[in-house]
N, C-alpha and C positions, 0 to 999 in steps of 0.2 A: 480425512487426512491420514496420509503414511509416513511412518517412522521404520528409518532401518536400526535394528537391534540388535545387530553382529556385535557379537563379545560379551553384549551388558551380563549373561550368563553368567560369566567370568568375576562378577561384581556382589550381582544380586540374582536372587529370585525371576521369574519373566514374571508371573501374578503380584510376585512384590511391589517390583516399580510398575507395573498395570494400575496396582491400587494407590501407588506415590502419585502417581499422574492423575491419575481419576480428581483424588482428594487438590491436588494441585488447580485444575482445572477447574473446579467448583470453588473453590476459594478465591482466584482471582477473577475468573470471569463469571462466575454465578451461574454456569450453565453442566447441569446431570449429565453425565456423557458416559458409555460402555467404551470398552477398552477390548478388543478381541487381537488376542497375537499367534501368529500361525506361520509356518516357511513358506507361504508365498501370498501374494496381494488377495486373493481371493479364499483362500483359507480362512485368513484375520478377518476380512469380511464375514464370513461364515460362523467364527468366533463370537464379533461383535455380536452380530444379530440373536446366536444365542446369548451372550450375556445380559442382554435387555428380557428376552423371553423367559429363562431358567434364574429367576430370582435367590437359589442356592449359592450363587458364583457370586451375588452383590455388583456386578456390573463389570467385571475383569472375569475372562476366559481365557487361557492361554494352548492352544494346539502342538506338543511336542513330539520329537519322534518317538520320547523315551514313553509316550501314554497312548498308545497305537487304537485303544479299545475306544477312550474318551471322543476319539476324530472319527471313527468307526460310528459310535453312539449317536454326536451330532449330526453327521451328515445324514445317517438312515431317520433323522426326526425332522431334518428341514426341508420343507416343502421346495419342490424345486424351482417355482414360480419365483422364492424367497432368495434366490443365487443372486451375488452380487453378478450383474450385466444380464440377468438370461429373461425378469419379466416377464408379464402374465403372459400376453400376446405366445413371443413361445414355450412359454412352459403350456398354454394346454395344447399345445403340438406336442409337444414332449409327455405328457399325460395320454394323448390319444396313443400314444404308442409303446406306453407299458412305461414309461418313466417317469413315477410318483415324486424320489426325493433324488436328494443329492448325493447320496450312495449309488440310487442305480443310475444317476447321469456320470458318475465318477465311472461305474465299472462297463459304463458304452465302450463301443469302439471308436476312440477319436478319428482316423479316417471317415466313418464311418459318420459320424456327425459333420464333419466339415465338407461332407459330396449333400448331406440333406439339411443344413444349414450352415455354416459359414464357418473360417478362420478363429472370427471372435471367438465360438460357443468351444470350437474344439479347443482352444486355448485357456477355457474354463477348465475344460475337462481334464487337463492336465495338469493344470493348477490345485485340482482338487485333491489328484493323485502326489501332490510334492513336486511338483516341475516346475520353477520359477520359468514363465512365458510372459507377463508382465511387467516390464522393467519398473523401479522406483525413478520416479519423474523429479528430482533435486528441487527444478525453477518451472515456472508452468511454462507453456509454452507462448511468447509474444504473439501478437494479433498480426493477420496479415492483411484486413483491412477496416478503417471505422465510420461506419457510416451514421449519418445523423437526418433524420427526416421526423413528420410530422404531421397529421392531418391536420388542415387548420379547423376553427371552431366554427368562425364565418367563412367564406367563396370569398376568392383577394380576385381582385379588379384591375386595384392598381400596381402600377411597376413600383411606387413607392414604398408600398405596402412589402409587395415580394423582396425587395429589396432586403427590409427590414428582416423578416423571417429567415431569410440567407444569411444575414447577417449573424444570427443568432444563432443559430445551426453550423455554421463555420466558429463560433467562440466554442461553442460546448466541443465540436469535435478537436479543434484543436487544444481543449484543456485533457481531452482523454489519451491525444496523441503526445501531449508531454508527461502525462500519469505512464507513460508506457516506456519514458525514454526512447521516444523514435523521431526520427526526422522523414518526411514524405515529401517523394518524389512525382506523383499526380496528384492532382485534385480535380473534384468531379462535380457537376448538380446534374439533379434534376427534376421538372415541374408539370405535372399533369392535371385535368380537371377529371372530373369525374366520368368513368366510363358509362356511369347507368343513369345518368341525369335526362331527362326526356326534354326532349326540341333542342338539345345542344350537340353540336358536332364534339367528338372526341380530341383532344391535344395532348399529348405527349412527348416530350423532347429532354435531350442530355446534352449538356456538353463539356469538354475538361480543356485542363492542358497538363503538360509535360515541364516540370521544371528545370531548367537548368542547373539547380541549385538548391539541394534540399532542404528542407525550411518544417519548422514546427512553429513558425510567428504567427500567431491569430492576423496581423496585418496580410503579412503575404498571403494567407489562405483567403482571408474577404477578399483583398485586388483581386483573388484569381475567381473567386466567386461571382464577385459586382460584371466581370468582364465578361466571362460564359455567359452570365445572365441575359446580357446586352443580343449576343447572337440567339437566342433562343426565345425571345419573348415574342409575344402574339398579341396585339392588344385586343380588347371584345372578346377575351374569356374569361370564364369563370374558375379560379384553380383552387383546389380540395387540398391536395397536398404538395409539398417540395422538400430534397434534401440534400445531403452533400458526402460525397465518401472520400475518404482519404486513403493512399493506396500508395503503393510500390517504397516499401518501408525500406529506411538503413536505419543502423544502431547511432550514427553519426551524421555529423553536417559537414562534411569535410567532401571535397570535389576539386578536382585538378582544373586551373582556369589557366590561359596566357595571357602576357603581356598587357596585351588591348583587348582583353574581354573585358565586355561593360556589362554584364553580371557580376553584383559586390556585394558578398554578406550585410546585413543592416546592419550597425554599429549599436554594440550593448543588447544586441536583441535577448540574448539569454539572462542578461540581469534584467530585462525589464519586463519578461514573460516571466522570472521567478518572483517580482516584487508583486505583480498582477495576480499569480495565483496566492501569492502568500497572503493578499488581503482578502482576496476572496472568499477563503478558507479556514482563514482567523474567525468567522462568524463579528466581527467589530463593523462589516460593512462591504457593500461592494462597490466595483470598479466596472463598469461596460462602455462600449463603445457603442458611441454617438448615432452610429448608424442602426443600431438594432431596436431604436422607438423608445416611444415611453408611452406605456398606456395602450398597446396596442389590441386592436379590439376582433385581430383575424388568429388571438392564440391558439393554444392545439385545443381538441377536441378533448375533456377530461368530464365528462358525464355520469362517470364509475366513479372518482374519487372518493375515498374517504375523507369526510371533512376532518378539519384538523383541531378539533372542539380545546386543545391545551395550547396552540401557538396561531392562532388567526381571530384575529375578533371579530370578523363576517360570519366565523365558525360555530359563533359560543350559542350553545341552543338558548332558549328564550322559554322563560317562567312566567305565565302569566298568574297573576294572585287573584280571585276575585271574593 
């Protein structure tokens, strides 16, 4: 996480409030954290990771202009593999060719990095030097699209079966397209058997549609699910996997219609998709729709799982006395 810290100077200490925050940080959320602050994203990154490393600092490092020797010190000690964005992968490129730390990837020639590897590395490099080239990101950036799919655990046969898993794949992705604030303008599936299955012909198919009227309703994304479904099924296969994306986002539900268009937002849709997550969420119990099964026996594939030995009682290992 980045914090811009224009002025606090003016107030406090930069290692003061480093150590305010640190101590804040561990008090309410119980988690150790270093604190490195530096004039540009990749410095304070470089901070950090000394702070963790150089147990003298207690876990705040602060990089100013007025300690030119201390930013000099760090960088000629950290391994250049250790740069925030630069990774092993190219740092032993950057070793193969005479560049150990972060001092001498600082004193390369940026052209010169960015003709034998990229925009990104030179835009370290100048970040190391004091160049702000990374801007501070305020809100992260929205998704531009959410797809929800899933191996199942058994081969589905039946269209009843797929139905259901569609069904269940359109509630989850439309619960992450209202976590996102978005309304979506396509919706997609699609259902495949296995490629490497022996004596089976391969099946693979998609289909969507184009909405007239953007919608974040779990209802509207199943109708437009169940209906794809319809055009793409094949009966006498065997299917491994199927899923659904959601796509061509606005920040709103709002679309210009005339007169006599017979596209009509659903009435209360938005109080009934906020009471739907709210119970869901509440942990008091959940809310699904009828179509997504009960008990069904083609769920995803979870073979790795960690058993949950404090909240499933299938989980609780078993003592025998004798």
């Amino acid at each position: 996480m980045f914090l811009d810290l224009t002025g606090i100077d003016s107030c406090e200490g930069f290692e003061h409030f480093g150590h305010r925050l640190k101590a804040h940080v561990l008090n309410t959320v119980g988690l150790p954290i270093g604190v490195g602050i530096g004039q540009t994203k990749t410095l304070a990154k470089s901070a950090q990771w000394a702070s963790k490393v150089w147990k003298q600092f207690r876990g705040v490092l602060a990089l100013t202009p007025d300690n030119p020797k201390r930013t000099m010190t760090l960088l000629e000690n950290q391994p250049v593999e250790e740069i925030w964005g630069v990774g092993r992968k190219i740092g032993k490129r950057l070793n193969l060719m005479g560049i150990k730390n972060a001092l001498q990837l600082a004193q390369s020639n940026p052209r010169f990095i960015r003709n034998n590897f990229s925009v990104v590395l030179e835009r370290i490099v100048r970040e190391l030097n004091g160049e702000s080239c990374i801007p501070l990101e305020e809100l992260p950036s929205s998704k531009q699209q959410i797809i929800c799919s899933r191996s199942f655990g058994k081969r589905i046969t039946s269209k009843t079966a797929m139905q259901q898993a569609l069904c269940l794949y359109a509630t989850r992705a439309a619960e992450k397209l209202r976590s996102e604030r978005q309304f979506c303008r396509h919706i997609g599936i699609f259902i495949r058997t296995s490629p490497h299955a022996v004596n089976e012909i391969y099946y693979g198919n998609s289909a969507g549609e184009k909405l007239a009227l953007p919608t974040q309703d779990t209802r509207d994304i199943i109708e437009v699910a169940m209906s794809s479904l319809d055009r793409i099924w094949l009966d006498g296969r065997r299917y491994m996997k199927a899923g659904i994306a959601l796509d061509d986002f606005t920040p709103n539900g709002v679309a210009q219609f005339n007169l006599f268009d017979e596209n009509k937002p659903r009435e209360k849709s938005a109080q009934l998709m906020k009471v739907l997550d709210g119970i869901n969420q509440s942990g008091l119990g959940n809310v699904w729709f009828a179509g997504q099964g009960v008990n069904t026996a083609w769920k995803m594939k979870r073979e790795m799982l960690s058993p949950a030995w404090t909240t499933c009682w299938d989980d609780i290992p078993v003592a025998r006395i004798q």
